[in-house]
C-alpha positions as CSV (number, residue, x, y, z in Angstrom):
1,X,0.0,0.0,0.0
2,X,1.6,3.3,-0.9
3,X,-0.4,6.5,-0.4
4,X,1.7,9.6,-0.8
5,X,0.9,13.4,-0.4
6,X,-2.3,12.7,-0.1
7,X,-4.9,16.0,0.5
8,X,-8.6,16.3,1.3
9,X,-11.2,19.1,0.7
10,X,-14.6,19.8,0.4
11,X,-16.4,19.4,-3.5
12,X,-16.4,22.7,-4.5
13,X,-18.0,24.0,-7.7
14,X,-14.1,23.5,-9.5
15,X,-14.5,19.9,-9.0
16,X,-17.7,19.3,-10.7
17,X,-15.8,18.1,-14.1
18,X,-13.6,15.5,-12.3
19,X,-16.4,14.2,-10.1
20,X,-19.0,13.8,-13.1
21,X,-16.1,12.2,-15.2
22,X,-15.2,9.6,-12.7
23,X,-18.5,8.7,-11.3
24,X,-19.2,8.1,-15.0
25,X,-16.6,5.5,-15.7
26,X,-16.8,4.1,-12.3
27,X,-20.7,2.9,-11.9
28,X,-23.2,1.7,-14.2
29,X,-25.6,3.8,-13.2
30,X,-23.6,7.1,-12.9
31,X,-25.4,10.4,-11.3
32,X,-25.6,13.3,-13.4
33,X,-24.2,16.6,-13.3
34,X,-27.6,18.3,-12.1
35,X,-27.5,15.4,-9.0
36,X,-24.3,16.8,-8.1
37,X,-25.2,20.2,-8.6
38,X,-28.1,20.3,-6.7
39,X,-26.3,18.9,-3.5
40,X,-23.6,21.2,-3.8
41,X,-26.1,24.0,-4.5
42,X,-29.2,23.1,-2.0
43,X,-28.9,20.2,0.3
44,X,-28.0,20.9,3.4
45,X,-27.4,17.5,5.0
46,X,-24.9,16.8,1.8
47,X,-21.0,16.7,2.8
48,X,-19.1,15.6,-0.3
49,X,-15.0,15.8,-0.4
50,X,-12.7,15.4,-2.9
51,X,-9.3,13.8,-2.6
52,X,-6.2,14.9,-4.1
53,X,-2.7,13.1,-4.7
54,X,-0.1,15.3,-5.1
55,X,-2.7,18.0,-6.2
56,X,-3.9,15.4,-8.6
57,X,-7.9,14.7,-8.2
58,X,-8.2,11.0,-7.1
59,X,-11.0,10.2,-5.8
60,X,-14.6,12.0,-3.9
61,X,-16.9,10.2,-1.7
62,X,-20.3,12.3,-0.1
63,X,-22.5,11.2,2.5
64,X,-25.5,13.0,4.0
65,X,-26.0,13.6,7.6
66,X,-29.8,12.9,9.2
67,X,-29.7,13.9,12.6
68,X,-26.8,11.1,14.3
69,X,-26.5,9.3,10.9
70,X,-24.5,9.8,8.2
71,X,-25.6,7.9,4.8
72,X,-22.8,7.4,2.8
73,X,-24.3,8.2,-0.7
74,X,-20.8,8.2,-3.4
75,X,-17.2,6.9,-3.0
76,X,-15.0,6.5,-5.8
77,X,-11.3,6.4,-6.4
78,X,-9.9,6.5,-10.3
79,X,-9.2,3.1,-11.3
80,X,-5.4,3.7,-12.5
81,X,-5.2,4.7,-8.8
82,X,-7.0,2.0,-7.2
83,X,-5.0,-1.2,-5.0
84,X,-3.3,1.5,-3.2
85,X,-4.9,2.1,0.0
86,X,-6.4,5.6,-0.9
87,X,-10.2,4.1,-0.2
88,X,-9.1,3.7,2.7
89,X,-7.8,6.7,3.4
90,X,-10.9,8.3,1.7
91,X,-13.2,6.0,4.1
92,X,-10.8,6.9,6.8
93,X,-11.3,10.8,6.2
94,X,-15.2,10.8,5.9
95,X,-15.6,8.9,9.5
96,X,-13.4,11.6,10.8
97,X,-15.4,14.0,9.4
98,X,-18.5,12.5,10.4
99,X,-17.8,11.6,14.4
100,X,-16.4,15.1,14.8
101,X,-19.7,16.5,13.7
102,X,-22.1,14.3,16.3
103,X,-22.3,11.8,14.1
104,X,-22.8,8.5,16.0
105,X,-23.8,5.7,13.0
106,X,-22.9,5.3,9.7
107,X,-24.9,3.3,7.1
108,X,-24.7,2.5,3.3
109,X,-25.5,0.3,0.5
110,X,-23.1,-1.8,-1.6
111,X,-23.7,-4.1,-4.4
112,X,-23.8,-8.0,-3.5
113,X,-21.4,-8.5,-6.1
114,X,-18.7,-5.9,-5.2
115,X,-16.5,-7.4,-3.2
116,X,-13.9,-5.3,-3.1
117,X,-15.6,-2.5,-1.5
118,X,-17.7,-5.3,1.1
119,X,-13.7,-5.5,1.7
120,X,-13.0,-2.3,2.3
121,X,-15.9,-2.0,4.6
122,X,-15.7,-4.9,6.7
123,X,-12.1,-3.8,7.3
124,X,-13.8,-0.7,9.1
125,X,-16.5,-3.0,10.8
126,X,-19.4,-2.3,9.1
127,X,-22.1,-5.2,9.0
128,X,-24.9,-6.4,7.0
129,X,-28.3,-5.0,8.6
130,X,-30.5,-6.0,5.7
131,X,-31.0,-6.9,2.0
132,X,-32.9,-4.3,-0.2
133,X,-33.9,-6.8,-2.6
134,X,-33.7,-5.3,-6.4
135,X,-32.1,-2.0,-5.5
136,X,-29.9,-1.5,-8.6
137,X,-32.7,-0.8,-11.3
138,X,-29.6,-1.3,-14.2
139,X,-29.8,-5.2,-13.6
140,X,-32.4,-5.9,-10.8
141,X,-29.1,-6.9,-7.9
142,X,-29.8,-6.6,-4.5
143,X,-28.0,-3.7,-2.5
144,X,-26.5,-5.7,1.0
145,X,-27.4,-2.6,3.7
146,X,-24.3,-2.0,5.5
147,X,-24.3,-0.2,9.5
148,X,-21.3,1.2,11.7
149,X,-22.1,1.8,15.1
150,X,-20.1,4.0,17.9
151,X,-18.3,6.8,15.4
152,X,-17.1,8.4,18.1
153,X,-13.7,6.6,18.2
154,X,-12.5,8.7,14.9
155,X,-13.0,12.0,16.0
């Protein structure tokens, strides 16, 4: 694992391009610009950061906070960049960010069939809490609902 020079800051409007590009060539069913947009511009519970390499964009991840939960909504690192460790710093970063704003659980949903990022997240502790049968509308998978508990130990 080798992760170098590594910066974090919140989206900004500047980083629209790079986070529209990658989410596009990273999921199948890729949000739009307006999506992105519209939770920069008018949702309040949004908290979306970007993550730089050497002041190279590498990945973003956003998650919304409802009262002491955060719902991680987007993570994604650029694939020449990926096997290095930087999800994990980038999952790393938006617990931090999380617990030190009250935050006291942490849920999202992954695809059955990605394993690396059920990885990623059992490495963190995260466990399965449900099924939500059908959830991906681009090929009818299930979405395996993942929960952290007790944040408060990466503030």
């Amino acid at each position: 694992m080798s992760v170098a020079n590594v910066s974090f800051y919140a989206m900004s409007w500047d980083d629209i391009d790079a986070v529209v590009a990658l989410e596009q060539a990273t999921f199948s069913m890729p949000w739009s610009r307006d999506a992105f947009e519209t939770e920069l511009s008018s949702n309040p519970l949004a908290r979306y950061i970007v993550m730089k390499e050497d002041g190279k964009f590498v990945g973003y991840a956003g998650m919304w906070f409802v009262l002491d939960e955060a719902h991680i909504m987007n993570v994604a690192i650029e694939a020449s960049c990926r096997g290095r460790g930087l999800g994990k710093a980038l999952m790393q970063q938006m617990l931090h960010i999380a617990a030190s704003n009250g935050v006291e659980s942490m849920t999202l949903e992954v695809r059955r069939s990605n394993c690396t990022a059920r990885h990623l997240y059992a490495e963190f502790g995260f466990i399965e809490r449900g099924v939500r049968p059908g959830y991906y509308t681009d090929n009818g998978e299930d979405a395996l609902l993942l929960w952290l508990e007790d944040l408060a130990r990466w503030a």
